[in-house]
C-alpha positions as CSV (number, residue, x, y, z in Angstrom):
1,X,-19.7,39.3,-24.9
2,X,-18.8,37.6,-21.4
3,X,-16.0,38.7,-19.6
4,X,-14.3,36.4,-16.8
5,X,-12.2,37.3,-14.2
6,X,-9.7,35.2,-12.4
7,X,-7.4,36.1,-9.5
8,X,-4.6,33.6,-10.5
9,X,-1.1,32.9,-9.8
10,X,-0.3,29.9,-11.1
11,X,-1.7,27.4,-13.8
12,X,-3.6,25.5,-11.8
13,X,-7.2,23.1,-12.0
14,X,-9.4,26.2,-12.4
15,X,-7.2,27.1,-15.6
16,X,-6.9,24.1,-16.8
17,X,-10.5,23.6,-16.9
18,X,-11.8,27.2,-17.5
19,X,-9.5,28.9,-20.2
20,X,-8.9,25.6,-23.0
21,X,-13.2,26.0,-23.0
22,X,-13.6,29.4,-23.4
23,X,-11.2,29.4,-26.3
24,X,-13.2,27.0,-28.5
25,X,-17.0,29.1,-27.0
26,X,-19.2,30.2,-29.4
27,X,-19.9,33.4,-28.2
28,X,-17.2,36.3,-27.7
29,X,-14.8,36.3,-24.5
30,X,-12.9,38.8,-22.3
31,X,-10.2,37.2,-19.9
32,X,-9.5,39.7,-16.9
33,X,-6.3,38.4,-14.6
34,X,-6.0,40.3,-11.6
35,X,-2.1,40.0,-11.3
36,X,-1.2,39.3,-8.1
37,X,2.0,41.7,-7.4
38,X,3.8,39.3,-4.9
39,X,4.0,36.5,-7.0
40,X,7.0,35.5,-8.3
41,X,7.8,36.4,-11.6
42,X,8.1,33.0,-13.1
43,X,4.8,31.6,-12.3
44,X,3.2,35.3,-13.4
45,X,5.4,34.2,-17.1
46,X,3.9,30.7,-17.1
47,X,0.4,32.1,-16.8
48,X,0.9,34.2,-19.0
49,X,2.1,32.2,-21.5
50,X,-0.5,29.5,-21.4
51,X,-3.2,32.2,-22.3
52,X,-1.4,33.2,-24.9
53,X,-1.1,29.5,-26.2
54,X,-5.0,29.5,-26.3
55,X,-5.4,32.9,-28.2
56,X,-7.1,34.3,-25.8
57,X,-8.2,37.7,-25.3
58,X,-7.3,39.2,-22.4
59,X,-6.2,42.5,-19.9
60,X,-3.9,42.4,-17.1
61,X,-4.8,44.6,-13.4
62,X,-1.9,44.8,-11.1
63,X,-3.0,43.5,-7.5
64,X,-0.8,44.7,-5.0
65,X,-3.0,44.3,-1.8
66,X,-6.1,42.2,-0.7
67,X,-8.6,44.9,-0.9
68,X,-6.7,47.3,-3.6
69,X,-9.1,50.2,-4.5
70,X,-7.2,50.6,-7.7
71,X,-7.6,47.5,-9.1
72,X,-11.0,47.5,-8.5
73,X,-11.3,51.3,-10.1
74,X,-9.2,49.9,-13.2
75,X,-11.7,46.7,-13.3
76,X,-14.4,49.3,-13.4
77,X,-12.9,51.1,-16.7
78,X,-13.1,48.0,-18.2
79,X,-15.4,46.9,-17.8
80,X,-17.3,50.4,-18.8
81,X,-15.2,50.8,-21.8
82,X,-16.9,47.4,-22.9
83,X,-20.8,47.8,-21.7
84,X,-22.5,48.1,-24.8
85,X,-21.5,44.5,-25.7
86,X,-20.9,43.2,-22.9
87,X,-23.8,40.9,-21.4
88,X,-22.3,38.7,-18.6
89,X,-19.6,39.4,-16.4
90,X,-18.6,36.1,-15.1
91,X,-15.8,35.9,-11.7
92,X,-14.0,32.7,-10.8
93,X,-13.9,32.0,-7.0
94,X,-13.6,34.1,-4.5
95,X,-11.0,37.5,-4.4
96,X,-12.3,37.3,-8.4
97,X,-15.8,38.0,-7.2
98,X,-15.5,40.5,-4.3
99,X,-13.7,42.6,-6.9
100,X,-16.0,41.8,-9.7
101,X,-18.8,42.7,-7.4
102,X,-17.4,46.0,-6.2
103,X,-16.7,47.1,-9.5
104,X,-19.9,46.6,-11.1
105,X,-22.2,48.5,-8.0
106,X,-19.8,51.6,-9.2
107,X,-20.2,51.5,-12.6
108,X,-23.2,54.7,-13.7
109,X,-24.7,53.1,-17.0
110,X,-25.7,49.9,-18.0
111,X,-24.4,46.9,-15.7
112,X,-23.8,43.3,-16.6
113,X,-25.5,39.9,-14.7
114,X,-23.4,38.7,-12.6
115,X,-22.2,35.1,-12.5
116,X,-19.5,33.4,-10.0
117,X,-17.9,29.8,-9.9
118,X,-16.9,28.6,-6.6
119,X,-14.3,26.1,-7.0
120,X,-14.9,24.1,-3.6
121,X,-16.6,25.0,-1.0
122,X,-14.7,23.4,1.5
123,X,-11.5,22.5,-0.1
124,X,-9.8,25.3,2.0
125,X,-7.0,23.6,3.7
126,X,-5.9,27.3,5.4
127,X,-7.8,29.1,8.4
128,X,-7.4,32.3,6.5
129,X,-8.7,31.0,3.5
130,X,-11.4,29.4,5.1
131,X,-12.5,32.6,6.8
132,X,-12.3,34.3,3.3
133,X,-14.3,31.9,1.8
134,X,-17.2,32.3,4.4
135,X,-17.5,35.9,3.9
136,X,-17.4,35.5,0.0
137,X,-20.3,32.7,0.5
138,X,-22.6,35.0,2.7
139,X,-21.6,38.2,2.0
140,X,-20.5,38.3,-1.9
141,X,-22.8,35.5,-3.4
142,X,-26.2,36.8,-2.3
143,X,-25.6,39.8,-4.4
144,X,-24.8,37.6,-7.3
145,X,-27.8,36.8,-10.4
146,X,-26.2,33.0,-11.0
147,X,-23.8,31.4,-8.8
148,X,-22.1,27.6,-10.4
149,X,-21.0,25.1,-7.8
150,X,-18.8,22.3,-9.4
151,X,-20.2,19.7,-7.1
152,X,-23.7,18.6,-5.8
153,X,-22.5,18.9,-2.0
154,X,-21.1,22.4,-2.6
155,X,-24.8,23.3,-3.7
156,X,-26.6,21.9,-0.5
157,X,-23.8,23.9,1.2
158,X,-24.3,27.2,-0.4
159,X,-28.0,27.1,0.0
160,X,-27.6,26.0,3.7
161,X,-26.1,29.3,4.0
162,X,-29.1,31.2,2.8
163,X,-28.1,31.8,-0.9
164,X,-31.5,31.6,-3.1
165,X,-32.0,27.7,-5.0
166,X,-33.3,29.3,-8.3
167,X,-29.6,30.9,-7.9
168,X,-27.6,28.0,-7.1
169,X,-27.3,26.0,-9.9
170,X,-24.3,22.9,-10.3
171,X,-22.0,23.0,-13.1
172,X,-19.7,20.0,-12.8
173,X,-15.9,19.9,-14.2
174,X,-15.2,18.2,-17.4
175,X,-12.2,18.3,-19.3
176,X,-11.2,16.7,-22.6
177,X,-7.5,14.4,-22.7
178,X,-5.8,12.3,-24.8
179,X,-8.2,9.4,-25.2
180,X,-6.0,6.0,-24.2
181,X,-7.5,3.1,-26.4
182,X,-7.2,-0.3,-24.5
183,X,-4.9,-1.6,-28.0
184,X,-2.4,0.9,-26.7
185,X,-2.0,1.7,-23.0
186,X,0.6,-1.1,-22.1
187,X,3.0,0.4,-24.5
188,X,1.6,4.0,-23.5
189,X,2.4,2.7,-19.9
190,X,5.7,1.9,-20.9
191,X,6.9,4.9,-22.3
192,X,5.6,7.3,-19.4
193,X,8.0,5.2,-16.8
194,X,10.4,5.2,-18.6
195,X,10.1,8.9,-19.3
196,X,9.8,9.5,-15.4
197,X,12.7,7.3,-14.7
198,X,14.8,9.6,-17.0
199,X,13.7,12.9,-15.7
200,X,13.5,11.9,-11.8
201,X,16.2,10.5,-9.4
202,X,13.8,8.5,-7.3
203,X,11.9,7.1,-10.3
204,X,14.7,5.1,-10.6
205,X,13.3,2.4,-7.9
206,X,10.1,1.9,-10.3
207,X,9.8,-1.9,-10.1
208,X,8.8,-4.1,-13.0
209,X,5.8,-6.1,-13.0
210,X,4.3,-4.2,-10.0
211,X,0.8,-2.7,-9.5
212,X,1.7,1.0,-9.7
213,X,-0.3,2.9,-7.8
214,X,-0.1,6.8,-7.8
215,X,-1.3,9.8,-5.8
216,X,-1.3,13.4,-7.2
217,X,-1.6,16.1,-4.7
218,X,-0.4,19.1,-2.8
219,X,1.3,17.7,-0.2
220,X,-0.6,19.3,2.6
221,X,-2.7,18.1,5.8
222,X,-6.2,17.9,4.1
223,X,-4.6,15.7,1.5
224,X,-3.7,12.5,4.3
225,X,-0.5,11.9,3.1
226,X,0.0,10.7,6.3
227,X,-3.0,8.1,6.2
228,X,-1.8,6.8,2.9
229,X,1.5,5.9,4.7
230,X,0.3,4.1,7.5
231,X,-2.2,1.9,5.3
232,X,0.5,1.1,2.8
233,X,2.7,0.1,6.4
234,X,-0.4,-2.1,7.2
235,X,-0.8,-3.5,3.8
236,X,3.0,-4.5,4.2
237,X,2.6,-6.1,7.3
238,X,-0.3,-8.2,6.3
239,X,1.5,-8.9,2.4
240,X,5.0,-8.8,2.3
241,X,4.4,-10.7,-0.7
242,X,2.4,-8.2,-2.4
243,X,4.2,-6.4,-5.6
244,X,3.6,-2.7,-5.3
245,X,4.9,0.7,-5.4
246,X,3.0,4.1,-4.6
247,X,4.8,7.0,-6.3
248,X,3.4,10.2,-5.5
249,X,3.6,13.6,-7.4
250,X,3.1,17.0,-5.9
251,X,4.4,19.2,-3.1
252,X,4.2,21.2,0.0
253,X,4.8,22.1,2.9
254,X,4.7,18.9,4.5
255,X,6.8,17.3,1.9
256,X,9.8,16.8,4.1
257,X,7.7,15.2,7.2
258,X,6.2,13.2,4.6
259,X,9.6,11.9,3.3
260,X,11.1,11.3,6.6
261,X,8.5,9.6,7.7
262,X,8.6,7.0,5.1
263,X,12.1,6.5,6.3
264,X,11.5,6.1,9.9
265,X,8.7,3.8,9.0
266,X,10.8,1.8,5.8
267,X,8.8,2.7,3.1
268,X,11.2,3.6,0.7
269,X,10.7,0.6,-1.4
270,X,7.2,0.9,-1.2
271,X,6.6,4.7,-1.5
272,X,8.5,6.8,-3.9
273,X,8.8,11.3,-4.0
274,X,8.2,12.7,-7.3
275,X,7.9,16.3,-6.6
276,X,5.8,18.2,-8.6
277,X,5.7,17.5,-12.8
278,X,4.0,19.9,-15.1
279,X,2.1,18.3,-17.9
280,X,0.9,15.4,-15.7
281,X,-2.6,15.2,-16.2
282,X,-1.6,13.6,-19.8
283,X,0.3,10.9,-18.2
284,X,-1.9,9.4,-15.8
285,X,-1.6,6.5,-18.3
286,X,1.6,5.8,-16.4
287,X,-0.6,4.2,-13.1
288,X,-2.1,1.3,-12.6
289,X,-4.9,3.1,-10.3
290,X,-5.1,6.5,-9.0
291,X,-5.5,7.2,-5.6
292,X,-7.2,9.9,-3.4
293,X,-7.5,10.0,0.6
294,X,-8.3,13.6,0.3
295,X,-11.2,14.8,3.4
296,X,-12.0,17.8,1.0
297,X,-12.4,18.7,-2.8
298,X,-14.6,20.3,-5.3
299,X,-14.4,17.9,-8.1
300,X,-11.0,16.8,-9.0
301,X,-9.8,17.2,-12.3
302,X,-7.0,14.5,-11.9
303,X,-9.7,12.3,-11.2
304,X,-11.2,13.3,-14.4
305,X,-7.8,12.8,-16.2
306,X,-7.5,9.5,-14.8
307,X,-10.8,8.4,-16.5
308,X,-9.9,9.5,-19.9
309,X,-6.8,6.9,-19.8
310,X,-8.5,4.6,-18.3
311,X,-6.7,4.8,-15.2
312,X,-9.1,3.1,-12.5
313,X,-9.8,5.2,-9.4
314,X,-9.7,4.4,-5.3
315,X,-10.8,7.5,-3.6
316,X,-12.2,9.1,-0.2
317,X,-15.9,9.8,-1.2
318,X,-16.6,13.6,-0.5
319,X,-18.0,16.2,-2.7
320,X,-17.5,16.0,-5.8
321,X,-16.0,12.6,-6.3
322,X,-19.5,11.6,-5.5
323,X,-20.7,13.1,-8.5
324,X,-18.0,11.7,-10.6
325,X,-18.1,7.9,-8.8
326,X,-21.7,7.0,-8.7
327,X,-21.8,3.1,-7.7
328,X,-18.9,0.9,-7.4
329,X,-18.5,-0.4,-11.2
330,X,-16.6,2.9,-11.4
331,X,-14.2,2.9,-8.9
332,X,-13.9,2.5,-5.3
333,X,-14.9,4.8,-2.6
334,X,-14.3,5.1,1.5
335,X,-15.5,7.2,3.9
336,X,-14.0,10.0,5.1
337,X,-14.3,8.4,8.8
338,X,-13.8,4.9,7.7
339,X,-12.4,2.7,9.9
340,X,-8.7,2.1,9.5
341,X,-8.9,-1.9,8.9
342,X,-12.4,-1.5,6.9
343,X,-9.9,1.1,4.8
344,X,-7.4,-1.4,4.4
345,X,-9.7,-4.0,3.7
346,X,-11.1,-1.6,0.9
347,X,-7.7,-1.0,-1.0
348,X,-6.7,-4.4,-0.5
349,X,-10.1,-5.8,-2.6
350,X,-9.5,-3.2,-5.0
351,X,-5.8,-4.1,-5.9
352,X,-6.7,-7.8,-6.4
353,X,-4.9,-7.6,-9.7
354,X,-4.1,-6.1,-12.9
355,X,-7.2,-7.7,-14.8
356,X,-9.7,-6.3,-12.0
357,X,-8.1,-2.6,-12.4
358,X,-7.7,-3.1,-16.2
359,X,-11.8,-3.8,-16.6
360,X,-12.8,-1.2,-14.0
361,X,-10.4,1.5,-15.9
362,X,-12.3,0.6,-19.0
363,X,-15.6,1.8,-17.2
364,X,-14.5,4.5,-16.1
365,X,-12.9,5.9,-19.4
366,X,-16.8,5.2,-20.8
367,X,-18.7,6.9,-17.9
368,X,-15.7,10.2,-17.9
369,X,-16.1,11.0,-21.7
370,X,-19.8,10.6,-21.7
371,X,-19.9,12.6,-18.8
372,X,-17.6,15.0,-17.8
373,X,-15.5,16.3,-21.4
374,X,-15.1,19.6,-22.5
375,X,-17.7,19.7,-24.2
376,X,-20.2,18.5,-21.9
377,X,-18.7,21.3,-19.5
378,X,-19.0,24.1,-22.2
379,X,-22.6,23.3,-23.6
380,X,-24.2,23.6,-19.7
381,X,-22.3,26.9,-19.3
382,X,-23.7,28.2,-22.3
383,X,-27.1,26.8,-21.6
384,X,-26.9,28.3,-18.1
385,X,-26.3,31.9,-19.7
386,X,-28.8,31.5,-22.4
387,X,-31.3,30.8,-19.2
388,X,-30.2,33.8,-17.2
389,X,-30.3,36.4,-19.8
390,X,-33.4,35.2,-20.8
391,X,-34.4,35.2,-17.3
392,X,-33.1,38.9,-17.1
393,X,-35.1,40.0,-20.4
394,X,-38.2,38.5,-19.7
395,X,-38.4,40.8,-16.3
396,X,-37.4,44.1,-17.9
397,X,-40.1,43.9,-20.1
């Protein structure tokens, strides 16, 4: 048996990627949520209810503090009422491990290996968050037997930091869609504006015949929301003639600067609001190209999502993106300090036309479900635990 832990409080990429695997593993599984008391009640229902869509099995701990000694003493009976069968205790991220970690070292009898994801290494976009993630990297982590990075950078990271290589291993996202065949994405195209004109106000500016172009992300400070508007000014400036629209999903706290700022700077016709839509991953479909100026990430799973409808991608090229977006007949990459003309330059030879996205989408949906499915994501995990408990057997005897 493996048990995983998660400190969640909404449904969000770990989730997403995590809990749809593990209900289709072939070997037994224990979800542990650490319930974060604070959380509204609604979003502690949604979570909820999406493990229970899977089947999963699982135990709730009421968290009601950042270090609650109860939590971790009720993690302990768990985990003890279980350590006959249980092989692997596996954490996700980083209040998930500390706890983990400090219930295991108390536990008398037998003790499981310990394994942790960390879900970006630098994808913090709080100081406090940042700070906590610096003492889980060299304070937690070293303590660990296997710890999974989901990106190549986060690795060279992590071992910068002192954590051992044989322990650092890279376990990049995958995630498994709705396949869009090429025979059926216009009318799949179709049918998801229309659906967002229906169900949101501003979708009602959605222009026919234009490149649509979308961006799906909190809207926060590491996400250059801010960026995107003043190349999409430039881009208007340079082609007024240009047909385009970039409609972005998500929210934030910088929502409201974001949408008064396309005001004062007449973007309205260019860049639309969507607030945040549940579901979305499945309708990525709906863009002509996906965009991403984010400075920090682990590996995106919208990026992922993209690729299984064919949805051609124009991205900043840190961490994980990298891993995702090898060369260029994938999609199009810029550096995190590039140069504010090269960028536009960039976007502007990457939005030649419909035919140029349409062929590089196609790519992309080849390399994505090769590459980075489900499947591929499950069969390393369980390769990676067959390694360590072998690893673990072979120095007991």
């Amino acid at each position: 048996m493996v048990v995983h832990v998660f400190n969640t409080s909404l449904v969000s990429g770990p989730e997403t990627l995590v809990w749809p695997a593990l209900a289709v593993a072939r070997f037994d599984v224990q979800i542990i949520w650490l319930k974060e008391s604070r959380v509204a009640l609604d979003k502690q229902t949604h979570v909820e209810q999406y493990l229970g869509q899977l089947g999963l099995s699982y135990k709730v701990i009421e968290v009601n503090s950042r270090w609650d000694k109860n939590a971790i003493r009720k993690l302990r009976q768990i985990l003890e009422d279980v350590q006959q069968n249980i092989q692997i205790a596996h954490a996700h991220d980083v209040k998930a491990s500390v706890f983990l970690l400090s219930a295991v070292r108390a536990m008398k009898q037998k003790k499981p290996l310990l394994v942790s994801t960390h879900h970006g290494v630098r994808a913090r976009s709080l100081v406090r968050a940042a700070l906590y993630e610096k003492y889980y990297s060299y304070f937690i982590l070293p303590h660990y037997d296997l710890v999974l990075s989901v990106c190549s950078d986060d690795r060279e990271i992590l071992l910068r930091r002192g954590l051992q290589p044989e322990r650092v291993k890279v376990h990049l996202n995958g995630v498994t869609r709705h396949f869009i065949a090429e025979s059926e994405r216009n009318e799949i195209q179709k049918n998801i504006r229309e659906q967002w004109v229906i169900e949101n106000n501003e979708a009602r500016q959605l222009k026919n015949n234009f490149l649509i172009f979308g961006i799906v992300a909190r809207v926060e400070e590491g996400k250059r929301h801010d960026l995107l508007l003043e190349v999409i000014y430039e881009i208007k400036k340079r082609k007024p003639e240009m047909n385009f629209q970039v409609i972005c999903f998500g929210r934030g706290s910088l929502l409201s600067k974001m949408q008064l700022k396309t005001k004062k700077m007449n973007l309205q016709e260019q860049v639309l609001w969507m607030g945040y839509r549940p579901n979305l991953g499945e309708e990525f479909a709906g863009f002509d190209a996906l965009i991403s100026f984010s400075k920090a990430e682990g590996l995106p799973i919208n990026l992922i999502e993209a690729g299984w409808a064919a949805t051609p991608v124009f991205a900043c090229a840190v961490d994980g993106v990298k891993d995702l977006i090898p060369n260029s007949n994938l999609g199009d990459l810029f550096s995190v300090d590039e140069p504010f003309h090269s960028l536009v330059d960039k976007f502007l030879n990457f939005a030649q036309s419909h035919e140029q996205l349409r062929k590089k989408g196609l790519l992309f949906q080849d390399w994505v479900t090769k590459n980075f499915s489900q499947k591929k994501w499950l069969e390393q995990l369980e390769a990676y635990y067959i390694n360590l408990t072998r690893e673990s057997f072979n120095k007991k005897r």
